[in-house]
C-alpha positions, 0 to 999 in steps of 0.5 A: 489519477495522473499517470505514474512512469518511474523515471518521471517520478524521480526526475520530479524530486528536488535536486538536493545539495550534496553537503556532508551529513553528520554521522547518525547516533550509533548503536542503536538501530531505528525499527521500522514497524510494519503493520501487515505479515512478511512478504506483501508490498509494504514489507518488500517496499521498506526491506528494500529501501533500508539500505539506500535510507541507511546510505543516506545517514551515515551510521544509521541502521534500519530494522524492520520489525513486522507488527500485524493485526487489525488491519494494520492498527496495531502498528499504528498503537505501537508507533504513536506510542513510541520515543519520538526521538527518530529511532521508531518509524511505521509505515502508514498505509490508505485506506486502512490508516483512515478508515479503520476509524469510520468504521470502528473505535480505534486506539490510535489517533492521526493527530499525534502520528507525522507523515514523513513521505508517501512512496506508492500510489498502488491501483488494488486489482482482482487477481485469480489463479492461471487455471482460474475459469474466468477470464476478465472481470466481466467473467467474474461478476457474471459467475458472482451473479449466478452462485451469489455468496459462493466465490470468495475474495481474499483480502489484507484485512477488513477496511483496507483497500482491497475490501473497500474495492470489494465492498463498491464492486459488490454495490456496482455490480448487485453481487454478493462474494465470500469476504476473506480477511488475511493479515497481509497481501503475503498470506493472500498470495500464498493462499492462491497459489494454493487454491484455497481462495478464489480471487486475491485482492491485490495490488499491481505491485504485489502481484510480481506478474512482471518477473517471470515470462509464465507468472502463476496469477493473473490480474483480471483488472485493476482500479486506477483510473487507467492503466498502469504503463508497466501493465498495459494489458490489465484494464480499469473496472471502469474499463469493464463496466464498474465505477470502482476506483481504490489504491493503496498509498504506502508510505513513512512516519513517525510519533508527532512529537519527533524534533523537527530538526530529525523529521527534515532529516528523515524526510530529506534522506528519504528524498534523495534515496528515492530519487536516486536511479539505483533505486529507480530500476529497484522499484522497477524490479520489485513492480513499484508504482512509485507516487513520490510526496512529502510529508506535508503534502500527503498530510494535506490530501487525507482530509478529502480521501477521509471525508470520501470513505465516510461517504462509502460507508455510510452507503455500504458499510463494509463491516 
């Protein structure tokens, strides 16, 4: 995984023409359907981006509409099965999108859904409570080995990245954790708060570690494969002994039908809101490993990443 700096990112973005843009079809708003709770790193990315998505098409007007439920399937049914007419967007996010299929029969098809951007490239990290005993990773699985099937970790949702990286770390490691499904990093970050679990499967972004100078969690490593700039002091698992590498893409799309004269103008709007340094210092404030693709060129990545989650379950199945 390339290191991601912010401002990088942006700087990388084609420079688009500033040409006049007709007015988007007033009086209907477009729903942005989110498959996980209010309060994670999804919700917090699109709720933030709507505004500088609606600068972008004049007369647009972004509603997000939370959906959860199987980890994220449910969104997924829903935005295949909308009017491709460009007023029902979704967000996607890995490894759920694909790997809910591997491991069960799902109701909805990839085929007949079109990426429009990748946003974030999010490293999943173990997070614990400041009171928390353990200090390091190590701390942890040492714990884990001595009480197996007693520490429990908290995840979005069976078959999403958190629980994937669970599920390698357990085999890397010769552990046994108490995996707990929630339907969303927000519901996972309250029940920290409240010592109702003990670790959170998280990702950096959602963590908000950088936002306050005596922050309530602590990330006891992450699973890039290096460290996050914006986080130095978070070491890799591999950093720690354990060959787990996990993130969560995060993105945008549409039913497939959509006309392509309305997917370019999506995508393109999404484009320059992104590069804009308005919302470069946005997605800093909000933790944001920004990993900027557009649609074709993260549909061209899914086949590998889905052909590397069969081979995780057909070594560690993880339901």
């Amino acid at each position: 995984m390339r290191r991601r700096t912010l401002l990088a990112a942006a700087a990388a973005l084609p420079a688009a023409p500033a040409l006049a843009q007709p007015a988007w079809p007033a009086g209907r708003p477009i729903e942005v359907v989110v498959g996980f709770a209010p309060g994670g790193g999804t919700d917090v990315m699109v709720r933030a981006l709507a505004p500088f998505l609606a600068a972008e098409l004049p007369g647009a007007n972004f509603v997000v509409v939370n959906r959860p439920g199987a980890g994220g399937e449910t969104a997924y049914v829903a935005l295949q099965g909308a009017r491709p007419d460009g007023f029902t967007l979704g967000t996607i996010n890995t490894p759920g999108y694909l790997s809910l299929g591997v491991q069960r029969r799902v109701r909805y098809d990839t085929a007949q859904i079109r990426l429009l951007a990748r946003l974030v490239d999010d490293p999943s990290a173990f997070v614990v409570h400041r009171d928390a005993p353990w200090r390091t990773l190590r701390d942890l699985v040492a714990d884990a080995k001595r009480r197996p099937g007693v520490i429990s970790v908290a995840s979005s949702g069976v078959g999403t990245d958190d629980h994937l990286g669970l599920t390698l770390l357990e085999a890397a490691s010769g552990t046994e954790f108490i995996h707990a499904p929630f339907a969303g990093a927000g519901p996972v970050r309250n029940a920290l708060l409240g010592k109702q679990i003990d670790v959170a499967g998280l990702n950096l972004g959602e963590i908000g570690m950088l936002s306050t100078d005596n922050p309530p969690m602590r990330a006891l490593a992450a699973m890039g494969e290096t460290r996050w700039e914006l986080m130095p002091d978070v070491p890799t698992f591999r950093e720690e002994g354990f060959d787990v590498v996990m993130t969560s893409e995060r993105g945008l799309a549409a039913p497939r039908g959509i006309p392509e004269e309305i997917a370019r103008r999506l995508e393109d709007a999404i484009a320059r809101a992104v590069a804009k340094p308005e919302w470069v210092e946005k997605a800093r404030q909000l933790e944001l490993p920004m990993a900027f693709l557009r649609g074709a060129q993260w549909e061209a990545l899914l086949p590998a990443q889905l052909a590397r989650y069969r081979a995780i379950w057909a070594r560690t199945p993880w339901q």
